[in-house]
Residue frames relative to the residue before (quaternion, step in Angstrom):
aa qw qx qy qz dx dy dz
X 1.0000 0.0000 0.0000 0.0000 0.00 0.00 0.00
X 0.5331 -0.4807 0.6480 0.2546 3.42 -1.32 0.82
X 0.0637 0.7083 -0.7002 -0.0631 2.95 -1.49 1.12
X 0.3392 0.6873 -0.6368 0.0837 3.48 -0.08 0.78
X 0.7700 -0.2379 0.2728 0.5255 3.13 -1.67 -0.18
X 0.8223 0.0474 -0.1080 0.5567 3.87 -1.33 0.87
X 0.6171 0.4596 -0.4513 0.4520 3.90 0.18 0.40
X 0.6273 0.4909 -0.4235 0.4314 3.72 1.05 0.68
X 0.1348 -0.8584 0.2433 0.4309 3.43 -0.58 0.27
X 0.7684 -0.3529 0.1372 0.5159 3.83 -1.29 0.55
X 0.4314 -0.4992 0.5862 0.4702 3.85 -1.08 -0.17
X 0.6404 0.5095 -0.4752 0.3233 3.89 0.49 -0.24
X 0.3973 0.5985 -0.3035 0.6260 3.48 1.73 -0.82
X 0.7347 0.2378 -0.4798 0.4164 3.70 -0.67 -0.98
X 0.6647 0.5962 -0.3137 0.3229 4.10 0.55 -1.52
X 0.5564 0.5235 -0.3462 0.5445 3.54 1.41 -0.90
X 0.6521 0.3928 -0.3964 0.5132 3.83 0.21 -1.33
X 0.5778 0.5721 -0.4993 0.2993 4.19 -0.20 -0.89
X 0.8500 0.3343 -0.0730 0.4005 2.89 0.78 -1.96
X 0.4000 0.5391 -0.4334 0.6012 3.76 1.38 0.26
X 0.6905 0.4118 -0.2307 0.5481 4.32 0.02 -1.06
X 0.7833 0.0955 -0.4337 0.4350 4.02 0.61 -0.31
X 0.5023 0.6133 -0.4720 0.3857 3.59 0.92 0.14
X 0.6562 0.4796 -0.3276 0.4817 3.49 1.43 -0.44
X 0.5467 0.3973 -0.3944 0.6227 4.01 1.10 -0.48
X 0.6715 0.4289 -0.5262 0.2971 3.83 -0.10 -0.23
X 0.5656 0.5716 -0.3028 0.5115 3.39 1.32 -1.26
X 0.7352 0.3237 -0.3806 0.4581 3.59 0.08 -0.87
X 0.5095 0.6724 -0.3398 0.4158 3.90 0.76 -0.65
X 0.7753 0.5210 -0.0962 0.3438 3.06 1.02 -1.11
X 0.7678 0.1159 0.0219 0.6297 2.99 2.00 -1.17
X 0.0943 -0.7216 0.5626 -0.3923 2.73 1.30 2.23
X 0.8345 -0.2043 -0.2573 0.4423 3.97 -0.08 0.92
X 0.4898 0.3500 -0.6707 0.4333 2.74 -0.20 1.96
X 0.2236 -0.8298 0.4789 0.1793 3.86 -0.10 1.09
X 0.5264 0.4752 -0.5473 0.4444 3.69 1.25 -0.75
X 0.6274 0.4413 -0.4779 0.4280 4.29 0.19 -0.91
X 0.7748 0.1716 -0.4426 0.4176 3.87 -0.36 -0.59
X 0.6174 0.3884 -0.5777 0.3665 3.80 0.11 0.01
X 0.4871 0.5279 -0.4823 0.5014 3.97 0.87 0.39
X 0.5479 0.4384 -0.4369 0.5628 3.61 0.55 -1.28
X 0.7679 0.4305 -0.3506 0.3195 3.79 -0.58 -1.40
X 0.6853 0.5030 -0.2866 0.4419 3.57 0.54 -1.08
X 0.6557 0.3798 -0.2958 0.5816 3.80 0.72 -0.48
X 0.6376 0.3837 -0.4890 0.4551 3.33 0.29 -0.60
X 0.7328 0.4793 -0.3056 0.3741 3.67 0.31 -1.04
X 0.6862 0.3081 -0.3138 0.5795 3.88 1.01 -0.23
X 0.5396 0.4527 -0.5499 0.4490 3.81 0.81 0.67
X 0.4710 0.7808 -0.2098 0.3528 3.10 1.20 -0.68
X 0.6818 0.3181 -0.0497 0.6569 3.13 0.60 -1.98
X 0.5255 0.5912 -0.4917 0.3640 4.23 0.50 -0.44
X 0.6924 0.5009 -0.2784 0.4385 3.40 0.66 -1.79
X 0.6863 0.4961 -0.4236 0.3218 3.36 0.57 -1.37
X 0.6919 0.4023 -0.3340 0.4980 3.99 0.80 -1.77
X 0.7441 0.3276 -0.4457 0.3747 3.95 0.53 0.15
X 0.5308 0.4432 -0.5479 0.4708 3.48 0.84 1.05
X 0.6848 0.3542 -0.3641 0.5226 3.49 1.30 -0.30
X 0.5629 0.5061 -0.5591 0.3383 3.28 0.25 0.91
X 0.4637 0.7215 -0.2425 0.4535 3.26 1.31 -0.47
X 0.7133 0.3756 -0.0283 0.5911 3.40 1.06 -1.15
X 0.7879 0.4344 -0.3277 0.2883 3.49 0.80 -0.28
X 0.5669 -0.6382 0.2922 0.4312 3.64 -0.42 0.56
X 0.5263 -0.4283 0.3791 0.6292 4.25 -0.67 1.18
X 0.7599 0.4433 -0.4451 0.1672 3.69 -0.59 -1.69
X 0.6807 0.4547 -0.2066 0.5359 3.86 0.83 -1.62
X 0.6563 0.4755 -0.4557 0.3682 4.00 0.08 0.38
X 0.0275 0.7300 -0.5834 0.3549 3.54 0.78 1.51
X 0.7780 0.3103 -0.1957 0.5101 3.59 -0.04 -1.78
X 0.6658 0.5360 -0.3381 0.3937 3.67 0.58 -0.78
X 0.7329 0.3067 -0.3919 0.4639 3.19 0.35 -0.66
X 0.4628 0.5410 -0.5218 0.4700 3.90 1.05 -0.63
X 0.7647 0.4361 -0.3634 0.3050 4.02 0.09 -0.62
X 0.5156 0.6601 -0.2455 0.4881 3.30 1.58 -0.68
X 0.6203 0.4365 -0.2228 0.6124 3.62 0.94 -1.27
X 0.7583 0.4701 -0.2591 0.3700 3.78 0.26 -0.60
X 0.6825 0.5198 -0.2129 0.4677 3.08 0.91 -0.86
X 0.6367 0.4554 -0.2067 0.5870 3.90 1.44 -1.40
X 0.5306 0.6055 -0.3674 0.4657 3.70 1.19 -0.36
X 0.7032 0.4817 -0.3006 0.4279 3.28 0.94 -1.10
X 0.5468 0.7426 -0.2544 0.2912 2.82 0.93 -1.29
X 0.5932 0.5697 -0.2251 0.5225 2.97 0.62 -2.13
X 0.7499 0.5502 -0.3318 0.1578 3.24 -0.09 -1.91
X 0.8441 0.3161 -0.1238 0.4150 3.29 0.87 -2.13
X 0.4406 0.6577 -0.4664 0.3947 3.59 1.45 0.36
X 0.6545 0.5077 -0.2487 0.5021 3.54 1.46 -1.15
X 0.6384 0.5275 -0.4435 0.3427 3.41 0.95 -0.71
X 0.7155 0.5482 -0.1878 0.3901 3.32 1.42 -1.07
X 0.5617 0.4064 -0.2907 0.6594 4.00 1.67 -0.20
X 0.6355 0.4510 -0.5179 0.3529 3.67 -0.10 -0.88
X 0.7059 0.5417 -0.3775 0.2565 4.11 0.45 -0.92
X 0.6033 0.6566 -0.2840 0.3524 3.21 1.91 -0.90
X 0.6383 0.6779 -0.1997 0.3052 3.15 1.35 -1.33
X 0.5054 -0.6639 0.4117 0.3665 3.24 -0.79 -0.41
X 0.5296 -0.7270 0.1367 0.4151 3.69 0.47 1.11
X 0.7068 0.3448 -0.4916 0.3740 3.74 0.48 0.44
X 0.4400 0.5663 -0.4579 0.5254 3.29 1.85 0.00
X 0.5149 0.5459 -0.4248 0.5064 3.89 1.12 -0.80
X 0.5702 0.5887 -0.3342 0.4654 3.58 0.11 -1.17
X 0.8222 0.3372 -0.0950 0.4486 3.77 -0.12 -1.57
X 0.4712 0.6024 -0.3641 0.5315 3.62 1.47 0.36
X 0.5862 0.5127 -0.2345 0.5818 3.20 0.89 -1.50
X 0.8514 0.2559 -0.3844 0.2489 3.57 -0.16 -0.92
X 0.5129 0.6572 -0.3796 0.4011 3.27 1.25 -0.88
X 0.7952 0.3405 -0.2879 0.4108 3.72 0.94 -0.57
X 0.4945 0.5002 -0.4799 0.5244 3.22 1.50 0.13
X 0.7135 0.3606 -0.3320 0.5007 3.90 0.24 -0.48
X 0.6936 0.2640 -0.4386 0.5068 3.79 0.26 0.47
X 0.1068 0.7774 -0.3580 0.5060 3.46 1.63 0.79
X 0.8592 0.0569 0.1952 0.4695 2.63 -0.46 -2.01
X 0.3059 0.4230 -0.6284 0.5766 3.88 1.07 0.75
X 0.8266 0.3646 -0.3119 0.2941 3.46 -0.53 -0.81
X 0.6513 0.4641 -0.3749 0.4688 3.27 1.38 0.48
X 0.5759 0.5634 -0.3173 0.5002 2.93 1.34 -0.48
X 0.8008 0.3962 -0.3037 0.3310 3.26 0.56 -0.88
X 0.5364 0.6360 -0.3228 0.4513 3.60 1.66 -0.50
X 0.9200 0.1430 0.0666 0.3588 3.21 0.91 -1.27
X 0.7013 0.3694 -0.2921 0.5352 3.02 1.44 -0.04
X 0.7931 0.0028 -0.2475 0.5566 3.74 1.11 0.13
X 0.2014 -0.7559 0.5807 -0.2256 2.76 -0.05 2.22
C-alpha cells in the first residue's frame, strides 16, 4: 500500500469495515441452515466490498479514464438494489411488492442517469 499523504484509509473507514465484516459473520451465523440466506449474506457482503473499493478508485482516477469505474459502481449498487428487493418485495403484500420493484428500478436508472448520462 501507498502511504502517502491521503492514500491511507481514515480510522472511521477501518471502524466502518470491522463493523460491516462482524455484522456480516453474525448474519451468516445466523443463517447457518438456510444456504440460499448465507450465500445472500456472502454475495452482498462481497459486492459492498468490491463497491467501496471501485468508489475509492474513482476518487483517484483521472475525470477522462473513469468509464469502467463508474460502469462497476452502477453494477455493483444495481445489484445491490436488486437482491435487497428480491429479498423485501416477497414479504410485502403484492402491490407493496410491485412498488418495491419500482422504486428499485427507478433508483436503477437515477444512477444511470446520473453516472452517465449527465456527466
Amino acid at each position: 500500500m501507498d502511504h502517502r499523504r491521503g492514500d491511507r484509509h481514515s480510522p472511521l473507514a477501518k471502524v466502518s469495515l470491522c463493523a460491516l465484516t462482524f455484522n456480516t459473520a453474525v448474519a451468516a451465523y445466523r443463517s447457518r441452515g438456510d444456504p440460499s440466506s448465507v450465500a445472500f449474506v456472502a454475495l452482498a457482503y462481497a459486492a459492498l466490498l468490491l463497491l467501496f473499493h471501485f468508489l475509492r478508485k474513482f476518487e483517484r482516477v483521472p475525470p477522462a479514464d473513469r468509464g469502467k469505474v463508474k460502469a462497476a459502481v452502477w453494477a455493483l449498487s444495481t445489484l445491490l438494489t436488486a437482491m435487497f428487493a428480491s429479498r423485501v418485495a416477497p414479504l410485502m403484500p403484492p402491490l407493496v411488492g410491485v412498488a418495491v420493484w419500482a422504486m428499485a428500478a427507478v433508483t436503477a436508472g437515477g444512477g444511470y442517469w446520473a453516472l452517465f448520462v449527465n456527466h
